[in-house]
Steps between C-alpha positions, in 0.01 A plus 500: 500500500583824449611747752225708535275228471687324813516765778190570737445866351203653290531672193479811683721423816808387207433844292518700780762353675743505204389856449663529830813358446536726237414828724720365749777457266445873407486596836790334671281312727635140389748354752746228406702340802824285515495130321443269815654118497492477128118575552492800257416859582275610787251749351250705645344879464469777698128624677438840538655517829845434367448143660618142307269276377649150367373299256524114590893440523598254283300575211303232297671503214547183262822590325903459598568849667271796518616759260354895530284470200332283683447630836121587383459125371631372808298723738202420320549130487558531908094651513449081513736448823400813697115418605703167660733724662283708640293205633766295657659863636166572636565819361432731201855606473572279193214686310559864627759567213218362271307749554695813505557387134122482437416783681791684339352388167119540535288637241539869450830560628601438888357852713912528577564487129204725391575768755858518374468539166228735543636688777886417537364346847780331667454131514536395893820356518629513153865661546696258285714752234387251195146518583380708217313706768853708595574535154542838441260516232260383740485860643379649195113453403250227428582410170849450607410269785263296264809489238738373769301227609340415119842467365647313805255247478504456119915459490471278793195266239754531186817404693279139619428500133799511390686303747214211442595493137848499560452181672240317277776567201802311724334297698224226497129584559534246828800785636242810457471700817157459637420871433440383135199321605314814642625748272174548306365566877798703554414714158157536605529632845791744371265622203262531811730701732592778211144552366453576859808731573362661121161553602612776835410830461486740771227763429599726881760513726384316774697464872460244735145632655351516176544871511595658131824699528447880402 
């Protein structure tokens, strides 16, 4: 079976959390910690306290050694270990990284995401100097925010593109990352995210109270 057809997610859930990978990507929010006992990569995310959330350490992952194109496959693939984690853990730690994804994903843009593109709010927590939030351009005006994220997000899709067909043209289909069996997902809920980010316009200046500035 394939991928998506394997892991306990909705059609929804899957869109929107690989629409969050991709805004956390953008946003510096993705955490990758040292390789432990040949287990691969810890990987987790940051909430919007500045706190760690992991996902399930080591990662479900069917091939020889997890490679960064497929970090995405592999947390993915993991959504089908994490319900038992959380059950034998008596805990909903396992799934708490989960759902900062989806949540950062959801339809319509994440309120943190909407309120800085349309405002330049800061994003609680978000001081890394490659999130594209500190980017001096980010300073500017709407349509620069919504460029900075737009083209983040669409170099991050053509990179997986490319590096995907770089390894279908060397390798055989049984050595393709995982990734390449979600990508039309992937597509989808990118196509998603930047009709969104297209769609903002700000018609006042609004503050936090709701309050036009005059």
């Amino acid at each position: 079976r394939l991928l998506h057809e394997s892991i306990p997610l909705d059609r929804m859930a899957l869109d929107q959390l690989i629409a969050g990978w991709f805004t956390a990507q953008a946003f510096a929010m993705l955490i990758k910690g040292a390789e432990e006992g040949g287990l691969g990569p810890k990987l987790g995310i940051y909430d919007t306290s500045g706190a760690e959330l992991w996902f399930p350490h080591p990662l479900l992952y069917s091939g020889t050694r997890l490679q960064t194109i497929d970090f995405l496959g592999a947390v993915v693939e993991s959504t089908i270990i994490a319900p038992a984690l959380a059950n034998a853990q008596n805990s909903m730690d396992p799934l708490k990284a989960y759902q900062r994804l989806i949540n950062l994903g959801e339809q319509g843009l994440a309120p943190e995401i909407r309120a800085w593109i349309e405002r330049g709010k800061a994003i609680p927590g978000n001081t890394a100097p490659t999130s594209i939030a500190n980017k001096p351009e980010a300073g500017i005006d709407v349509e620069s925010r919504k460029a900075l994220m737009r083209n983040f997000i669409e170099n991050q899709l053509t990179k997986l593109r490319e590096k995907i067909t770089e390894v279908a043209e060397t390798s055989s289909v049984y050595d393709l990352p995982n990734v390449w069996e979600i990508l039309p997902q992937i597509e989808h809920a990118v196509a998603r995210v930047i009709h969104e980010v297209n769609a903002i316009t700000v018609i006042d200046d609004l503050d936090d109270t709701g309050f036009t500035t005059v």
